[in-house]
Jmol script that loads the backbone (N, CA, C; Angstrom):
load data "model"
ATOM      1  N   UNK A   1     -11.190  19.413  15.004  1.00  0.00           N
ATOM      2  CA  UNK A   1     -10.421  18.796  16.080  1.00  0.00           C
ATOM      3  C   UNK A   1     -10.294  17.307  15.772  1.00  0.00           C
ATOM      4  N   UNK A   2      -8.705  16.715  16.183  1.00  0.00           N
ATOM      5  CA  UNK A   2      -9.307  15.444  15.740  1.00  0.00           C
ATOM      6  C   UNK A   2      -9.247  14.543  16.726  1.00  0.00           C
ATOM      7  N   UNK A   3      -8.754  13.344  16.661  1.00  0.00           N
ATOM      8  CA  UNK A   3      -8.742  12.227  17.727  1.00  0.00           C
ATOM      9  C   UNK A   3      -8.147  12.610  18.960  1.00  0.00           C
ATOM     10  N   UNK A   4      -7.426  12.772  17.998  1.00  0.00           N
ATOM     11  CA  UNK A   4      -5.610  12.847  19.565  1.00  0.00           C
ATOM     12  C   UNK A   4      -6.470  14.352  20.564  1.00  0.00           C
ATOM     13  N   UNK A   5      -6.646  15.280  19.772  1.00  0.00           N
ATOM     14  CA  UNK A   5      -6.551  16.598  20.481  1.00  0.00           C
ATOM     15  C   UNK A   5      -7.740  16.470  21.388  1.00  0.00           C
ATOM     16  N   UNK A   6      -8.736  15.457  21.313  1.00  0.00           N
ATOM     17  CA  UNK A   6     -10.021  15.525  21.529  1.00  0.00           C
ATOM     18  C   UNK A   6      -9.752  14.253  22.890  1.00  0.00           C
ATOM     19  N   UNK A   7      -9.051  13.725  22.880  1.00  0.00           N
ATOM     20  CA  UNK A   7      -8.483  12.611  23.673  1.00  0.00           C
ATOM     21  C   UNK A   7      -7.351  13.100  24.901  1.00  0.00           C
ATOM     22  N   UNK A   8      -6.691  14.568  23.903  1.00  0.00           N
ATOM     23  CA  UNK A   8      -6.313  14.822  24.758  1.00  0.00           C
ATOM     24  C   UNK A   8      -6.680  15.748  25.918  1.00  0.00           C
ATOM     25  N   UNK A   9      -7.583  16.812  25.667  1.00  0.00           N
ATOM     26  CA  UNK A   9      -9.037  17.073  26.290  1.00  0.00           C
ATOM     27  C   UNK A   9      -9.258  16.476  26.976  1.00  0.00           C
ATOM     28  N   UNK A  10     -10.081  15.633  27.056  1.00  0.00           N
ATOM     29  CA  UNK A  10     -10.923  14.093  27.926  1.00  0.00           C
ATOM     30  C   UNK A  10      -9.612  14.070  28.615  1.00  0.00           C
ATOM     31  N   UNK A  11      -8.454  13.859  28.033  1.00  0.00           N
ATOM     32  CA  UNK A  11      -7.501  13.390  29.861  1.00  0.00           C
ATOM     33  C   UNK A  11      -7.062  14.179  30.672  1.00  0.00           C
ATOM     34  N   UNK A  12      -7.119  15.815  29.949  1.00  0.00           N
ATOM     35  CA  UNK A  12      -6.635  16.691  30.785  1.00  0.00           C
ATOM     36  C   UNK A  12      -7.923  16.957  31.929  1.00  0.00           C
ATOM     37  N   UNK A  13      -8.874  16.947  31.020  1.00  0.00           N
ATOM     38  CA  UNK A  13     -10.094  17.291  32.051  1.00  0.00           C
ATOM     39  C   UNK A  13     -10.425  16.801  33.406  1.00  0.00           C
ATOM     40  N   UNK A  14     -10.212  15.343  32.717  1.00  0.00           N
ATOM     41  CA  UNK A  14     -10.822  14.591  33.992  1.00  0.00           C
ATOM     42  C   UNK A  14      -9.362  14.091  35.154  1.00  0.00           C
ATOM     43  N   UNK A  15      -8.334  15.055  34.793  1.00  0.00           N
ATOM     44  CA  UNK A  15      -7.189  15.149  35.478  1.00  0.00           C
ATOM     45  C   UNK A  15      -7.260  16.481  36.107  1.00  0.00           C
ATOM     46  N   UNK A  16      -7.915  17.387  35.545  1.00  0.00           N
ATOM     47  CA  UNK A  16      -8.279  18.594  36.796  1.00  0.00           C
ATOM     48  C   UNK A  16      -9.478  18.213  37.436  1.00  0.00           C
ATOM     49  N   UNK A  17     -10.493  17.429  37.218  1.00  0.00           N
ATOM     50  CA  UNK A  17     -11.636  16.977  37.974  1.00  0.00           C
ATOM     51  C   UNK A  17     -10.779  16.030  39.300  1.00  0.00           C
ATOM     52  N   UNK A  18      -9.824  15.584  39.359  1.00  0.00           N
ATOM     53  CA  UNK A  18      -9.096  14.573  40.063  1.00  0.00           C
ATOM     54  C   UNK A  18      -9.013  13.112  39.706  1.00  0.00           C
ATOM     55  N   UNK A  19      -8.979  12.732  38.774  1.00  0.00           N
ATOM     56  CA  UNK A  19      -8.668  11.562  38.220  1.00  0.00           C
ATOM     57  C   UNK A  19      -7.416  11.344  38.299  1.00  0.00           C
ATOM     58  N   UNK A  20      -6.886  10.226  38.415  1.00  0.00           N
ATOM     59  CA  UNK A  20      -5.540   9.822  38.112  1.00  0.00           C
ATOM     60  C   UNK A  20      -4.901   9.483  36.952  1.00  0.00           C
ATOM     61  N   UNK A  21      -4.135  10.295  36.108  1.00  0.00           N
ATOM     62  CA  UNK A  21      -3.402  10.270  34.987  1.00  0.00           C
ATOM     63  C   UNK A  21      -2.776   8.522  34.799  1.00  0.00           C
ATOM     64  N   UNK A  22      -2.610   8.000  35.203  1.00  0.00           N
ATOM     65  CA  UNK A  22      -2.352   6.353  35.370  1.00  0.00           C
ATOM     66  C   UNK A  22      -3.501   5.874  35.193  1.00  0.00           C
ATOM     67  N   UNK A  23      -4.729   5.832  35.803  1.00  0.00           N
ATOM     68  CA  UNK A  23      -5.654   5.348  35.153  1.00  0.00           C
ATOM     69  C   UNK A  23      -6.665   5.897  34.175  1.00  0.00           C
ATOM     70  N   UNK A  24      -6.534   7.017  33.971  1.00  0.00           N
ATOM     71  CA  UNK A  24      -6.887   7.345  32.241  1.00  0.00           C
ATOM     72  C   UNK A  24      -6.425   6.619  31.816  1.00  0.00           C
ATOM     73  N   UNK A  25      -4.965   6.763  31.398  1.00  0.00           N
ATOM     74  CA  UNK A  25      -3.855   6.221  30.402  1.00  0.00           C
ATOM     75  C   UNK A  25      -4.485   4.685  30.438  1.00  0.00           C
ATOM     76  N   UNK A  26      -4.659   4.071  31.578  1.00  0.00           N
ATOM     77  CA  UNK A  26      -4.907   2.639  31.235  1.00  0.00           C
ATOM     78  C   UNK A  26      -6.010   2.358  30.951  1.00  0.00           C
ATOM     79  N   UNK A  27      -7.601   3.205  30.738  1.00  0.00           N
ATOM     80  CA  UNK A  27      -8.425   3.157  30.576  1.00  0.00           C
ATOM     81  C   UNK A  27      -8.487   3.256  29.148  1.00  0.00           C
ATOM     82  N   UNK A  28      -7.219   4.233  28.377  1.00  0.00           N
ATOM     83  CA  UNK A  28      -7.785   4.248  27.182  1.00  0.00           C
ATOM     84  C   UNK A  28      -6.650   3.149  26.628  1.00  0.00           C
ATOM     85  N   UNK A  29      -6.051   2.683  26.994  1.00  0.00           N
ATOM     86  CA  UNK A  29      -4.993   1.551  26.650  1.00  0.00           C
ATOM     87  C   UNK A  29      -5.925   0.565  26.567  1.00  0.00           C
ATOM     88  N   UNK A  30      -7.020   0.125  27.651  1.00  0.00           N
ATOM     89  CA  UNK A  30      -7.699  -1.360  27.127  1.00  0.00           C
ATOM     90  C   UNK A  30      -8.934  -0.697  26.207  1.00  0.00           C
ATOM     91  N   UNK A  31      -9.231   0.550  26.099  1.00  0.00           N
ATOM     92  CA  UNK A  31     -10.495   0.343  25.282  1.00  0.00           C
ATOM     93  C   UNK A  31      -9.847   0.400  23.374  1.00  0.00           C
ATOM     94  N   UNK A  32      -8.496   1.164  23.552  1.00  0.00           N
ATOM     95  CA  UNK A  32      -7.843   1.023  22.237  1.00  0.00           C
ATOM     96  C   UNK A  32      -7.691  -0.582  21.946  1.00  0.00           C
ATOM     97  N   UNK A  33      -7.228  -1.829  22.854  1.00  0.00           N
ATOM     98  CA  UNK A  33      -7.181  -2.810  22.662  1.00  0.00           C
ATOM     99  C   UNK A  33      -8.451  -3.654  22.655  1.00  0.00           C
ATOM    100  N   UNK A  34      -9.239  -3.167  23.295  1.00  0.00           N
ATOM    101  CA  UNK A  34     -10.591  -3.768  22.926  1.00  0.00           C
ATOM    102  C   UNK A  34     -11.166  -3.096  21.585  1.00  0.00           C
ATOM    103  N   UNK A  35     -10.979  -2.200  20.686  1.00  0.00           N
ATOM    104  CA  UNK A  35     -11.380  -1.747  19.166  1.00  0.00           C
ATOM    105  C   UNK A  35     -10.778  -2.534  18.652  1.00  0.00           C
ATOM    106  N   UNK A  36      -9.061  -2.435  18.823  1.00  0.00           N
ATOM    107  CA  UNK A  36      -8.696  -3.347  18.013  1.00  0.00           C
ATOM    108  C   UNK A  36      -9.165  -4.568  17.867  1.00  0.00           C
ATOM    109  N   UNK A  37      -9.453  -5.247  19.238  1.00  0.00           N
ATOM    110  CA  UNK A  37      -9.757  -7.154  18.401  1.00  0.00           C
ATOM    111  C   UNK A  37     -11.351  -6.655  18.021  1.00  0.00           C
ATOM    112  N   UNK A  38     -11.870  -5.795  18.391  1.00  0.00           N
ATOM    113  CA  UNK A  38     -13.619  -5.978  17.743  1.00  0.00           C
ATOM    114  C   UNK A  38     -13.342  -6.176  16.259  1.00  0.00           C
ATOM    115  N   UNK A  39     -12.225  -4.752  15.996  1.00  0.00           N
ATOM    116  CA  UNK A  39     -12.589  -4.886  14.442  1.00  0.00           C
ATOM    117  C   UNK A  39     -11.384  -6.073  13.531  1.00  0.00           C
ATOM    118  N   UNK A  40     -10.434  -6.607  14.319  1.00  0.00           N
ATOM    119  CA  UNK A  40     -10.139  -8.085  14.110  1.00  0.00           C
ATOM    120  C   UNK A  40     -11.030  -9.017  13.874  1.00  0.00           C
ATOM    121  N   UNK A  41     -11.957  -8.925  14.838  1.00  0.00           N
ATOM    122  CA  UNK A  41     -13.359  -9.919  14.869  1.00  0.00           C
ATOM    123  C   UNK A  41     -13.790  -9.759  13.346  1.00  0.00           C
ATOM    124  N   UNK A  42     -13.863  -8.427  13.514  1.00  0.00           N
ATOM    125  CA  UNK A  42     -15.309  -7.892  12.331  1.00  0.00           C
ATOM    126  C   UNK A  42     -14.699  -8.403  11.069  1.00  0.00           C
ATOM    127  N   UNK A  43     -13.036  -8.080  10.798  1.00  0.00           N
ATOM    128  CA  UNK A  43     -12.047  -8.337   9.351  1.00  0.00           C
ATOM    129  C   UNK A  43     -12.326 -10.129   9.443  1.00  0.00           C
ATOM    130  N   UNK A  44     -12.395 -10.996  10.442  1.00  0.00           N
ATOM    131  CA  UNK A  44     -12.334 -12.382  10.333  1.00  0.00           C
ATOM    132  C   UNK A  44     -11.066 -13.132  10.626  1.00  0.00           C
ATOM    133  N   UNK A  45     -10.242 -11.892  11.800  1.00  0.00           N
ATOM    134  CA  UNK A  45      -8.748 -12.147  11.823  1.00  0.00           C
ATOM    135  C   UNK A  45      -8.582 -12.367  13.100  1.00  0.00           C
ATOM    136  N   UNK A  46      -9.482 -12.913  13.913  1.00  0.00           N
ATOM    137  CA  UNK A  46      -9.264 -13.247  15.309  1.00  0.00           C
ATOM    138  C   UNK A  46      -9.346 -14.588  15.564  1.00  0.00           C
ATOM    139  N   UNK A  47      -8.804 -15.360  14.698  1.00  0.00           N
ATOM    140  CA  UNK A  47      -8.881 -16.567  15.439  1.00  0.00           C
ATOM    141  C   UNK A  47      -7.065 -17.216  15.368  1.00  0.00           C
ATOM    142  N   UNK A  48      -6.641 -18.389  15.137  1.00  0.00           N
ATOM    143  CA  UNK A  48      -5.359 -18.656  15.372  1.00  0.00           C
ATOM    144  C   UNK A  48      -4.719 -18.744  13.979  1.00  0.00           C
ATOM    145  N   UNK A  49      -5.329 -19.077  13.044  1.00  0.00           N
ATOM    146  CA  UNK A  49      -4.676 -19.167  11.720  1.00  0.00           C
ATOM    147  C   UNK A  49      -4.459 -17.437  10.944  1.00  0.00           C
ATOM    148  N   UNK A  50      -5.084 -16.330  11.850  1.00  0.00           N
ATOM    149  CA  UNK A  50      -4.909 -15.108  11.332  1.00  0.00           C
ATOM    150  C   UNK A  50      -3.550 -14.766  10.789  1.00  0.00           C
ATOM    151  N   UNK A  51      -2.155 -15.220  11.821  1.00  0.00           N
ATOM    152  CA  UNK A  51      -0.967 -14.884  11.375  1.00  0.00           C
ATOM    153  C   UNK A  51      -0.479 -15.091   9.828  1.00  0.00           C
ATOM    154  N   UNK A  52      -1.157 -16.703   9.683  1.00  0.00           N
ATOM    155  CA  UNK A  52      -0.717 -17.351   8.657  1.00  0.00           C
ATOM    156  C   UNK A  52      -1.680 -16.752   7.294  1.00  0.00           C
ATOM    157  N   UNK A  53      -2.363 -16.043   7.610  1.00  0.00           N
ATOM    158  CA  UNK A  53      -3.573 -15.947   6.708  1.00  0.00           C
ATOM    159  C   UNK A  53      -3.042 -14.089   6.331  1.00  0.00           C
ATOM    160  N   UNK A  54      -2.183 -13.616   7.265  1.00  0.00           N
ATOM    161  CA  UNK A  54      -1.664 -12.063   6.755  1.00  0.00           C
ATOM    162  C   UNK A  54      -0.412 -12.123   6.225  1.00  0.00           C
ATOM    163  N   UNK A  55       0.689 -13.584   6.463  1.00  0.00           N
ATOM    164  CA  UNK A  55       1.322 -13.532   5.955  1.00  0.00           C
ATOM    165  C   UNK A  55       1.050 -13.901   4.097  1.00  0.00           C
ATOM    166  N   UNK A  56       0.231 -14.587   4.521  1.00  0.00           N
ATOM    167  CA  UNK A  56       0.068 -15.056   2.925  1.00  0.00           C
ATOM    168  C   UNK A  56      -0.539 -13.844   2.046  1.00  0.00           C
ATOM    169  N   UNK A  57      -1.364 -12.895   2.649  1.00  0.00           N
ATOM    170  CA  UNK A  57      -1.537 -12.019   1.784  1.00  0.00           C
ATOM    171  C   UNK A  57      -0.741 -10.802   1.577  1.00  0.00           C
ATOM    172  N   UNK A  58       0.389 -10.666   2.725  1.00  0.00           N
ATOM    173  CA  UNK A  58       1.889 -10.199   2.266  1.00  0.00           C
ATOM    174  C   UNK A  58       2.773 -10.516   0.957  1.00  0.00           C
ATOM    175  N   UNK A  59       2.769 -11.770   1.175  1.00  0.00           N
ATOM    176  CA  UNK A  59       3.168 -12.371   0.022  1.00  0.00           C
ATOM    177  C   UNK A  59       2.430 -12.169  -1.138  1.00  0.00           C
ATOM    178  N   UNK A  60       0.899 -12.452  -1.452  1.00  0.00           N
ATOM    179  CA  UNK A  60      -0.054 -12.341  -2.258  1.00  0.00           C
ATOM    180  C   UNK A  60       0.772 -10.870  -2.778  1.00  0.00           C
ATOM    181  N   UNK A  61       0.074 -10.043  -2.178  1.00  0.00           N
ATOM    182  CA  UNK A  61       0.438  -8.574  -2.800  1.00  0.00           C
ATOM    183  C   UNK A  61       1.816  -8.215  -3.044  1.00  0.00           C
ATOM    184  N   UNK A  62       2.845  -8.578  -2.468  1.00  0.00           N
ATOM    185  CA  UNK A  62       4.424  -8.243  -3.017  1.00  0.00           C
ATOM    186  C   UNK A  62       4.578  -8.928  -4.647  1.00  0.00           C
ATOM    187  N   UNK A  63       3.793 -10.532  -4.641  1.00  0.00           N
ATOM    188  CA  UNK A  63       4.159 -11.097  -5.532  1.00  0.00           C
ATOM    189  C   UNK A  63       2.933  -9.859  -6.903  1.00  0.00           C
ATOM    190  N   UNK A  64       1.791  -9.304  -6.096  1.00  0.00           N
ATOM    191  CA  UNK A  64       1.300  -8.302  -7.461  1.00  0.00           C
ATOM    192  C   UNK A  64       2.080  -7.772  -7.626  1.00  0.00           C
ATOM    193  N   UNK A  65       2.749  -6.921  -6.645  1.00  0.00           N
ATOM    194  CA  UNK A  65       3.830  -5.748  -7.267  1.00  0.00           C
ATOM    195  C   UNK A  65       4.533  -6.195  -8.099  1.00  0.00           C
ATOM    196  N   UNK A  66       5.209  -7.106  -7.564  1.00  0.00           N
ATOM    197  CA  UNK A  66       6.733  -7.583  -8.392  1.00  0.00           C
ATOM    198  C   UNK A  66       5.474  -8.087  -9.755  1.00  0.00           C
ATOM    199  N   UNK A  67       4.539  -8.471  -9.480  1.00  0.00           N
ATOM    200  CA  UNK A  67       4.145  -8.503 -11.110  1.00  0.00           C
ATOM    201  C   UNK A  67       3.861  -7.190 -12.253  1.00  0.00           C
ATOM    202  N   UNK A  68       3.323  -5.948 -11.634  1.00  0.00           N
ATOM    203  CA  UNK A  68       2.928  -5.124 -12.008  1.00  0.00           C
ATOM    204  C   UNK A  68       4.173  -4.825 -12.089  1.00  0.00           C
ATOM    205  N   UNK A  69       5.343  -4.296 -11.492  1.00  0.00           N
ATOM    206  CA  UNK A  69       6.095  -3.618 -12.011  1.00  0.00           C
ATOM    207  C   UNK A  69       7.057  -4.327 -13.444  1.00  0.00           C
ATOM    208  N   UNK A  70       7.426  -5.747 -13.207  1.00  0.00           N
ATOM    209  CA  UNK A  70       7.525  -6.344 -14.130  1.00  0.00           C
ATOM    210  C   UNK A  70       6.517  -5.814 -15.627  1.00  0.00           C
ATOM    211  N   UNK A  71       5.626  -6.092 -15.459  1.00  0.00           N
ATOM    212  CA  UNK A  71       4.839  -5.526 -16.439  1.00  0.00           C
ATOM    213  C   UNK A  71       5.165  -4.388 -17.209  1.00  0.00           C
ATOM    214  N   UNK A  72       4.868  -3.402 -16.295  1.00  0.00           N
ATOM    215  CA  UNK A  72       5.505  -1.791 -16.979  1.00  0.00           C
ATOM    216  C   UNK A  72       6.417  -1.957 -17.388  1.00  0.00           C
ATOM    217  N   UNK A  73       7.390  -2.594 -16.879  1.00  0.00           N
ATOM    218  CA  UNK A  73       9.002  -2.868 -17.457  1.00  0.00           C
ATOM    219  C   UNK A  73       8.634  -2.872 -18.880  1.00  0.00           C
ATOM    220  N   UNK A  74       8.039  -4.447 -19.175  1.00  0.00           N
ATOM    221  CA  UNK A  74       7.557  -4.725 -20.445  1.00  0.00           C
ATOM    222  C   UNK A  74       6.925  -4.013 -21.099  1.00  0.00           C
ATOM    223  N   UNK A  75       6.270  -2.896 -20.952  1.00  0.00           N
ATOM    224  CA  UNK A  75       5.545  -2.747 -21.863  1.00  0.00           C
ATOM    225  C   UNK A  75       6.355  -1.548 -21.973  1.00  0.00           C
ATOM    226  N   UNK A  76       7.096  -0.622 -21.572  1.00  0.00           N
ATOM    227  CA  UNK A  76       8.514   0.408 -21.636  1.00  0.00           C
ATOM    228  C   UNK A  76       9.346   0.114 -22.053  1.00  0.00           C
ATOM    229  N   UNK A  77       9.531  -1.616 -22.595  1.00  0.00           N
ATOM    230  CA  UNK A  77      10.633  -2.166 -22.886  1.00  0.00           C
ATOM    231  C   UNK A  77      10.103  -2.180 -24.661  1.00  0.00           C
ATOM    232  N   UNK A  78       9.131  -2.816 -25.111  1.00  0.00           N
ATOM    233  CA  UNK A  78       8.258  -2.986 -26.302  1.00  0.00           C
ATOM    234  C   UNK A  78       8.201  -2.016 -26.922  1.00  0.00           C
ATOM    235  N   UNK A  79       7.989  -0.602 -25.902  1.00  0.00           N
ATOM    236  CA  UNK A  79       7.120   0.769 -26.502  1.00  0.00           C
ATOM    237  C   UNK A  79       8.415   1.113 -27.090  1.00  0.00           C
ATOM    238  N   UNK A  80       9.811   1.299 -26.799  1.00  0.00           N
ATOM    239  CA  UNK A  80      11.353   1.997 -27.293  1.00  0.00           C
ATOM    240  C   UNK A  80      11.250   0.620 -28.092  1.00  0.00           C
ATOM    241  N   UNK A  81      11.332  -0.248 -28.130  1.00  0.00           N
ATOM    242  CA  UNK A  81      11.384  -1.480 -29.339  1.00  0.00           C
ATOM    243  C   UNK A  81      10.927  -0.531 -30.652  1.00  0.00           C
ATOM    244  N   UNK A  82       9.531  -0.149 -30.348  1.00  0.00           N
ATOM    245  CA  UNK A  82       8.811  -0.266 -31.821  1.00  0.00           C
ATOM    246  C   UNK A  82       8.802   1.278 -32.109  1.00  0.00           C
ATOM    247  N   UNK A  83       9.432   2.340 -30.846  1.00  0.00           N
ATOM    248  CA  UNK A  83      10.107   3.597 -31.654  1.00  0.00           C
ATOM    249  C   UNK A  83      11.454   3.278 -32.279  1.00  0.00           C
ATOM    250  N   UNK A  84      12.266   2.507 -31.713  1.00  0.00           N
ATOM    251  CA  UNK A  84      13.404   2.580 -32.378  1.00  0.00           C
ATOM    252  C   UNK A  84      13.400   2.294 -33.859  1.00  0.00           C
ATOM    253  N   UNK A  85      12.616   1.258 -33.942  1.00  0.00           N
ATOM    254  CA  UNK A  85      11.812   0.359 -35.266  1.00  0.00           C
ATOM    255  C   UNK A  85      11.983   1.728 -36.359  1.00  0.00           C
ATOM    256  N   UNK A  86      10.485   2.001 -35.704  1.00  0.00           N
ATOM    257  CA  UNK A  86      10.104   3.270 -36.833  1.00  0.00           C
ATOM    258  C   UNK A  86      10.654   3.929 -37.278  1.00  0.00           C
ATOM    259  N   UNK A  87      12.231   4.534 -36.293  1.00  0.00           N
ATOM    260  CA  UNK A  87      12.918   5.063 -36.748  1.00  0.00           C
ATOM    261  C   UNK A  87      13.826   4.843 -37.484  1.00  0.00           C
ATOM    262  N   UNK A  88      13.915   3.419 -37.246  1.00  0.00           N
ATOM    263  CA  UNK A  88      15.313   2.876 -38.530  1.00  0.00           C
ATOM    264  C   UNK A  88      14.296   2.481 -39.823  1.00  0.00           C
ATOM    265  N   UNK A  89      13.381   2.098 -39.792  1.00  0.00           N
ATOM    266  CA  UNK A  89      12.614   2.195 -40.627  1.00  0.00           C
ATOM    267  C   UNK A  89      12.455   3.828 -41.768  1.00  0.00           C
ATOM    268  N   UNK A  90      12.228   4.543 -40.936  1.00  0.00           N
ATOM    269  CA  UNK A  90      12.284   6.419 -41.617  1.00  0.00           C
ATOM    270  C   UNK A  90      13.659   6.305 -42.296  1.00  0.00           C
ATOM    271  N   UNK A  91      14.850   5.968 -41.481  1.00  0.00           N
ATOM    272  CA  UNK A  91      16.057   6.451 -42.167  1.00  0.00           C
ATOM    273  C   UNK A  91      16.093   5.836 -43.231  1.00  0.00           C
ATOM    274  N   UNK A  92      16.193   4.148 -43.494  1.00  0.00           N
ATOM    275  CA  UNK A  92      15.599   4.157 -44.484  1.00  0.00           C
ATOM    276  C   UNK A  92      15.252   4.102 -45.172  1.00  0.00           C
ATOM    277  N   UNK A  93      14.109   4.627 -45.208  1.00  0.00           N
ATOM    278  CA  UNK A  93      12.871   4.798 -46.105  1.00  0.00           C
ATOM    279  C   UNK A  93      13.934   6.455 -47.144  1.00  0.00           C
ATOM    280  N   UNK A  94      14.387   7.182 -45.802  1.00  0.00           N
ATOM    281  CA  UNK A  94      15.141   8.859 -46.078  1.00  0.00           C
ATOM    282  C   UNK A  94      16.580   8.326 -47.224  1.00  0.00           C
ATOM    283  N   UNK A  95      17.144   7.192 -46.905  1.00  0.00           N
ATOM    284  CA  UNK A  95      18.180   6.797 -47.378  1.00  0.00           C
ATOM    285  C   UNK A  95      18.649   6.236 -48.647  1.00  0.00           C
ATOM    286  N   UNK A  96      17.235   5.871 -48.997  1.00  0.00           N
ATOM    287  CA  UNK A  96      16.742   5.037 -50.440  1.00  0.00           C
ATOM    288  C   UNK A  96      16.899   3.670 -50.196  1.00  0.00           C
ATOM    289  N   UNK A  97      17.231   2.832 -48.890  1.00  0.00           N
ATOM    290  CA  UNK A  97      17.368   1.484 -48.535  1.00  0.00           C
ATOM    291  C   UNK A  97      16.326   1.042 -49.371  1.00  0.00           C
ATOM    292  N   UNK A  98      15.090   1.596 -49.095  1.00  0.00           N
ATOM    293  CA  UNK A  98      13.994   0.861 -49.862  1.00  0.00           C
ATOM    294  C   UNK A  98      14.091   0.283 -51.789  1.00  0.00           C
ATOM    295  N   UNK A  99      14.779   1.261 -51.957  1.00  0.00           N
ATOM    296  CA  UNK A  99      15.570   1.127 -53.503  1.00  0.00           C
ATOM    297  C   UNK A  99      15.939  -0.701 -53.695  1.00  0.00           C
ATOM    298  N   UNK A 100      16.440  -0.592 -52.571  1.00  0.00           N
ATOM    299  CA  UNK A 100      17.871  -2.051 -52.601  1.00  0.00           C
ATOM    300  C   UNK A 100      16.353  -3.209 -52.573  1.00  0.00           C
ATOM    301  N   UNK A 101      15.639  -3.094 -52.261  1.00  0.00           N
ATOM    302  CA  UNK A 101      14.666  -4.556 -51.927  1.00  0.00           C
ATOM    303  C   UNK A 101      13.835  -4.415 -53.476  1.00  0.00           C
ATOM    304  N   UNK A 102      13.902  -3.508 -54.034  1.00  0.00           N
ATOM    305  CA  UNK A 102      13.358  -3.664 -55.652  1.00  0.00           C
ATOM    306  C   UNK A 102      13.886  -4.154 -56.623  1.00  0.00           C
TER     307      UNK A 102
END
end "model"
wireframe off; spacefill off
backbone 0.3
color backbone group
């Protein structure tokens, strides 16, 4: 069972016990918002410079990607370089080119 189904349990229940479906709902609305800033607290992201401090590691990590994929580029770009190589190299070698440099 997981969160939701187990949550949703707990509200049906205590909605046939006579609870009011309005204040479940808002009961679990502030305790979801009270997890959230705990574990804000806990990450070190609750104070005022947090915005500026997630944008920058937005940026941080787009600028890895765009590096990493750059990368692969390069090195997919190098790897057909030095097959093509080999292969004009074979022909040739097949062709007697090598003849002509003696």
């Amino acid at each position: 069972m997981n969160r939701g189904e187990m949550l949703a349990r707990l509200m049906a229940q205590e909605n046939a016990e006579g609870g009011d479906l309005v204040t479940l709902r808002a009961i679990v609305e502030e305790a979801s918002e009270l997890g959230a800033a705990r574990m804000l607290a806990r990450m070190g992201l609750n104070d005022d410079g947090a915005p500026d401090d997630l944008s920058e590691l937005r940026e941080l990590l787009r600028a890895w990607r765009d590096a990493k994929r750059s990368m692969w580029k390069a090195v997919i770009d190098w790897a057909v370089r030095a097959v093509l190589a080999a292969l004009l190299v074979g022909i040739a070698m097949r062709s007697g080119g090598m003849e002509l440099l003696k």
